[in-house]
N, C-alpha and C positions, 0 to 999 in steps of 0.2 A: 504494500500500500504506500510506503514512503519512497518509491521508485516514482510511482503517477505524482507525486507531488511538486516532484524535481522538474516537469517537464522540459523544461530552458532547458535542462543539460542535455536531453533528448534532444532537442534541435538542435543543437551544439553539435553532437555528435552527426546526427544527421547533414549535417550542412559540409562538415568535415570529410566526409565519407562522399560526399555530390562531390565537391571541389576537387578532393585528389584522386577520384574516378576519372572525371574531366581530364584533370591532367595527363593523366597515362595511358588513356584511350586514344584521345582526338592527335593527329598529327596538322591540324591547322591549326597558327600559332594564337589566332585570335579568340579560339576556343580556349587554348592554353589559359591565355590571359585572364578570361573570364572566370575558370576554375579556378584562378588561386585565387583573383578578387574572390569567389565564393566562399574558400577557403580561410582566406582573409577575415571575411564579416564575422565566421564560423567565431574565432577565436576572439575578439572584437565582442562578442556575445558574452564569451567563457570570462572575460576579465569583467563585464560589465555586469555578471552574475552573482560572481563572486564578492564584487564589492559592497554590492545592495546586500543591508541586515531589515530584515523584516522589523516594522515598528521603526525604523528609524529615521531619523530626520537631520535634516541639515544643517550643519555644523556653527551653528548660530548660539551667542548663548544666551540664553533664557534663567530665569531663576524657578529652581527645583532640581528635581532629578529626571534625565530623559538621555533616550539611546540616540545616538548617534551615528551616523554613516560615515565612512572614510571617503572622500572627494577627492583621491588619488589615481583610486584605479580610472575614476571617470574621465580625469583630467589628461591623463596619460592614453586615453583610450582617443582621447579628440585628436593628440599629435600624435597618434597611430594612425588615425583615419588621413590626416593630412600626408603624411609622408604616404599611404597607400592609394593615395591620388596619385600623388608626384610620378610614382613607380609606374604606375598602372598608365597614364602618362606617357612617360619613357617606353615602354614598352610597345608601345602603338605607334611614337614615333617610329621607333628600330622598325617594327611592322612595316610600316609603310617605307621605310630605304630598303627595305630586304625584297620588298614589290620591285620597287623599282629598279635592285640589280640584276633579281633573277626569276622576276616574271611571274612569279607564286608565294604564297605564304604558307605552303604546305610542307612539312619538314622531311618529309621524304626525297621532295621532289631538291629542294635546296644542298643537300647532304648529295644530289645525285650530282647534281651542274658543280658542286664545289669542286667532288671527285675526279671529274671528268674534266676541268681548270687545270687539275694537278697536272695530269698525265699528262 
């Protein structure tokens, strides 16, 4: 019963499990990307779970006695989201020069024209 309660961590896990499926299934790189961004939120989640205390409030103070939340993990969670912009970003530029050297964003097909460069 205290499994169903948890359900957050169920999507957690869930979302984690989408994402690096994604990733080592699909050979097009923009799939890739998408998957770790999923991957990404997944954990994004895990920290944003963990920080929430039930009953708790924010870090204000008040007179008496009351429970508190740590505004760390959340804070740290927004300059995770920014830098997984940035990334996710970056990674779509690359996307698109890797179009425009070799005609495909498909990783098979890139790995094949490199090869065949070498020779």
């Amino acid at each position: 019963m205290s499994a169903l309660l948890h359900y957050n961590y169920w999507i957690v896990i869930l979302l984690m499990m989408i994402g690096f499926y994604i990733v080592i299934t699909h050979a097009n790189l923009i799939k890739k990307l998408l998957g770790l961004s999923i991957f990404q939120t997944s954990v994004f989640i895990l920290y944003i779970s963990m920080g929430k205390i039930s009953g708790g409030t924010a870090p204000i103070l008040y007179p008496g006695e009351h429970v508190y939340s740590n505004p760390l993990p959340h804070v740290l969670i927004l300059t995770a989201i920014v830098v997984g912009i940035a990334t996710t970003a970056l990674g779509l530029a690359l996307v698109v020069r890797l179009r425009e050297a070799y005609g495909s964003i498909v990783e098979d097909v890139i790995q094949q024209q490199e090869q065949e460069d070498q020779r």
